[in-house]
PLY file of the C-alpha trace (Angstrom):
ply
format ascii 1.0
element vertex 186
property float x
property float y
property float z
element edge 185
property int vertex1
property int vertex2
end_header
2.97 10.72 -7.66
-0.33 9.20 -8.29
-1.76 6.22 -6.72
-2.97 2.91 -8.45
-6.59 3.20 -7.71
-8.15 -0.49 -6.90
-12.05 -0.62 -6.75
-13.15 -3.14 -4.00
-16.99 -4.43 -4.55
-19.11 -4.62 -2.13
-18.83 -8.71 -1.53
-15.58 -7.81 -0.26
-15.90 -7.83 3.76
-14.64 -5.26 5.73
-11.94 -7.41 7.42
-10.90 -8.02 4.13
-10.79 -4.62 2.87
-8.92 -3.56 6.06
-6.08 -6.22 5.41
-5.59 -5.07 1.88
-5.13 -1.31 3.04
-2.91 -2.32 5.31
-1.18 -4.75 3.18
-0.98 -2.72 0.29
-0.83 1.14 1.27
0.44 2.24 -2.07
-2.60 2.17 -3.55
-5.79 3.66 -3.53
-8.63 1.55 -2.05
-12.22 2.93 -3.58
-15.24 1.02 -1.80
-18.17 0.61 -4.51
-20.94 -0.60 -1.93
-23.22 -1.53 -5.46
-22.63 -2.33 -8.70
-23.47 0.88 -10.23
-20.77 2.36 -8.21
-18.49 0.29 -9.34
-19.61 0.86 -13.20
-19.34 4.46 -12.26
-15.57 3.80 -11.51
-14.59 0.88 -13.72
-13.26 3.25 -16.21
-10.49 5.42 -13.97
-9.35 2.16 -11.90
-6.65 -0.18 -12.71
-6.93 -2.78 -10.20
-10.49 -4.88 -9.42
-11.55 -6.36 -6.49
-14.88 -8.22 -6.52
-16.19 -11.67 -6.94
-18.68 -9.99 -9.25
-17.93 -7.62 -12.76
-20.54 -5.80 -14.17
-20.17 -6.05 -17.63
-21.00 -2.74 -17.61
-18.07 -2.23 -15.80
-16.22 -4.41 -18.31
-16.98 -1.92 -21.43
-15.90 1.25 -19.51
-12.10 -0.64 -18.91
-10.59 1.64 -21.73
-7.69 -0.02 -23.24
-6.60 -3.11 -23.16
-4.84 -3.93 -19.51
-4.87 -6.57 -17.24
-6.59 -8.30 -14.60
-5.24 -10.34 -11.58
-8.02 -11.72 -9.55
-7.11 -13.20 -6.20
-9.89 -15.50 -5.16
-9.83 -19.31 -3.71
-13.14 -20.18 -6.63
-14.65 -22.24 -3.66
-17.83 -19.67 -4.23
-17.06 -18.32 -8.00
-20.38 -18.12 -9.66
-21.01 -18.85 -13.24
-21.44 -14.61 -13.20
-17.81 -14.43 -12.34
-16.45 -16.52 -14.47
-18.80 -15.36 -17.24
-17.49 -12.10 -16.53
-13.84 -13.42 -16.37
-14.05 -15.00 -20.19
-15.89 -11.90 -21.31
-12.69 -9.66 -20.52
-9.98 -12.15 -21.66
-12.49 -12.07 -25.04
-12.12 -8.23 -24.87
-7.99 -8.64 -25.43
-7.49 -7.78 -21.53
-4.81 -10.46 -20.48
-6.58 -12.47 -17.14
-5.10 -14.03 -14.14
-6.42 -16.17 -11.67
-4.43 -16.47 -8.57
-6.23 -19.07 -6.48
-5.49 -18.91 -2.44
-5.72 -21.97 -1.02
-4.76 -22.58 2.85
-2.18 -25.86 3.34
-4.66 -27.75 5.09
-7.32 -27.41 2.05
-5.13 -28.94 -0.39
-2.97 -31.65 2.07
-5.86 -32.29 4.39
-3.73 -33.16 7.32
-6.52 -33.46 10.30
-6.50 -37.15 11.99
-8.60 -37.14 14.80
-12.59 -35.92 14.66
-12.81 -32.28 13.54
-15.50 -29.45 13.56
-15.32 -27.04 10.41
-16.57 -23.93 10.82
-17.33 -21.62 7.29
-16.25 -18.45 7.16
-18.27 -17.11 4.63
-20.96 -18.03 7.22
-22.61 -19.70 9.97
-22.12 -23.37 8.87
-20.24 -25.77 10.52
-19.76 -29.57 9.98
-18.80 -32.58 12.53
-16.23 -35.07 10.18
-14.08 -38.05 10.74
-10.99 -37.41 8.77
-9.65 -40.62 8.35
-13.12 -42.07 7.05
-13.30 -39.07 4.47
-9.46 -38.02 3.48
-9.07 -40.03 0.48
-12.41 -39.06 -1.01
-11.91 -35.52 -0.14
-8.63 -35.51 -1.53
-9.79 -36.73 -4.79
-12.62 -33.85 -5.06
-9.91 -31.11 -4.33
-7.69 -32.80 -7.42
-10.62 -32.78 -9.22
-11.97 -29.57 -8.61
-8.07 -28.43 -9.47
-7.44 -29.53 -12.51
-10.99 -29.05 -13.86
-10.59 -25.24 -12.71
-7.38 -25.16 -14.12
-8.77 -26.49 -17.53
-11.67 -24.46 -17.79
-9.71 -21.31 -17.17
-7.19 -21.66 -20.18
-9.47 -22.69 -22.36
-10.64 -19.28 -22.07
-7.47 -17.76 -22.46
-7.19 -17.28 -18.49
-3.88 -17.85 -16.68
-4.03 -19.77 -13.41
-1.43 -19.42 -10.75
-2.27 -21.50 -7.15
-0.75 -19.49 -3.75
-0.38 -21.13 -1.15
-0.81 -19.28 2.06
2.01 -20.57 3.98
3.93 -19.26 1.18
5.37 -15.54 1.03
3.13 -13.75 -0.25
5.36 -12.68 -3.49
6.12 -16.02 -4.52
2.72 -16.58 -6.43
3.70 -13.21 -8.46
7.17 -14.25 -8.89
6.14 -17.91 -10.87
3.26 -15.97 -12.51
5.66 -13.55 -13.30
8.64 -15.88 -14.60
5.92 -18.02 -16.12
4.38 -15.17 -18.31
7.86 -14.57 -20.00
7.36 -18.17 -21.20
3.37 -17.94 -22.13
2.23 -15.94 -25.33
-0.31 -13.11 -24.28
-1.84 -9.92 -25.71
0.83 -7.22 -25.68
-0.74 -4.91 -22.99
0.15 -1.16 -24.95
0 1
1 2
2 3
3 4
4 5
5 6
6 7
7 8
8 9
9 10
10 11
11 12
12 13
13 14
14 15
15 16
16 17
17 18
18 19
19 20
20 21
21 22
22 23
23 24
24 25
25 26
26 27
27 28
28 29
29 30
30 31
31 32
32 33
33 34
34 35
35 36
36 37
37 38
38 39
39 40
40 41
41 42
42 43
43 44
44 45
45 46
46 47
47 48
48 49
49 50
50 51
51 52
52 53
53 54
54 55
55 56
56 57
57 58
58 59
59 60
60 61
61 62
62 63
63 64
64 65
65 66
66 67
67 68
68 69
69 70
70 71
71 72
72 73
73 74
74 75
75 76
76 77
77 78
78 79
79 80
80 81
81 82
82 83
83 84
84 85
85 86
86 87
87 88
88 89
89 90
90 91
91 92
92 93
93 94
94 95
95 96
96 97
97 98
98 99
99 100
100 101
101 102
102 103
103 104
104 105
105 106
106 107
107 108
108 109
109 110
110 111
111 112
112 113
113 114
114 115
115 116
116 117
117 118
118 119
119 120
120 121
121 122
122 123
123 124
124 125
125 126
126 127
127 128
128 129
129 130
130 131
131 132
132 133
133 134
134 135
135 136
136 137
137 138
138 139
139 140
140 141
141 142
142 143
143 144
144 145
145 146
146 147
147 148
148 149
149 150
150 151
151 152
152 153
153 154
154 155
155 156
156 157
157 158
158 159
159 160
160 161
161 162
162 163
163 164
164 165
165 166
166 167
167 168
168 169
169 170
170 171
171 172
172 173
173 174
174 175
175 176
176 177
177 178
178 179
179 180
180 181
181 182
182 183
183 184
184 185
């Protein structure tokens, strides 16, 4: 029995890439530490990881298939999403599955908080309570506007939440694709 074979670009950090093997052992984890590895690859893997697709990369896909991209868009550069629109204009079918943490959407903190990034070495001072409403607004905003953006381009967006099993995401997107018209994926 062969092995899905998932490419993993190299913005993907090595925590990251050690969670997925372990998360996911059933398939084959290829590390493509530049983009013409990757375009080297594109054409024999069926699953992407990468905040970035060549289009290169795009062209050597083969037949039509599909693309699940798990991602929380904080950081998704007009590349990506370029890249995105330019394989649901190819006939590929394209989901989104943003992962958000709880506390991003809900916002729950009261008393003064630090924030530390973990994309890097940031880290802000706030007052919750003097910023909650405002900063609830933005995530709304920045929500629905994804949301929009992404089906007008023929994208599907699914939100996970990560105090949720990890299945349940697949299971709406899943349920909810019976429902949605798409391109019959031969």
């Amino acid at each position: 029995m062969t092995h899905p074979i998932a490419l993993v670009g190299e913005d993907v950090g090595q925590a990251n890439r050690d969670r997925m093997r372990a998360a996911y052992p059933a398939i084959e984890f290829r590390f493509c530490p530049t983009a013409e590895a990757f375009v080297r690859e594109a054409g024999e893997a069926e699953i992407w990881f990468s905040k970035r697709f060549p289009p290169e990369a795009i062209e050597r896909a083969g037949r039509r298939g599909m693309l699940v991209v798990f991602t929380d868009l904080f950081d998704a550069s007009e590349d990506m999403l370029s890249s995105l629109k330019m394989i649901a204009a190819r006939g590929h079918e394209v989901t989104v599955i943003q992962v958000l943490d709880p506390d991003e959407i809900e916002f729950p903190f009261e008393d003064p908080h630090l924030f530390e990034s973990m994309e890097d070495d940031r880290s802000v001072l706030t007052f919750p309570r003097e910023v909650r409403q405002a900063y609830l607004q933005e995530m709304q905003t920045f929500l629905d506007t994804t949301r929009r953006a992404l089906a007008e381009s023929g994208i599907t967006h699914e939100l996970a939440r990560t105090d949720e099993p990890p299945h349940q995401p697949l299971l709406r997107w899943l349920s909810g694709r019976r429902a949605r018209p798409h391109t019959a994926v031969p």
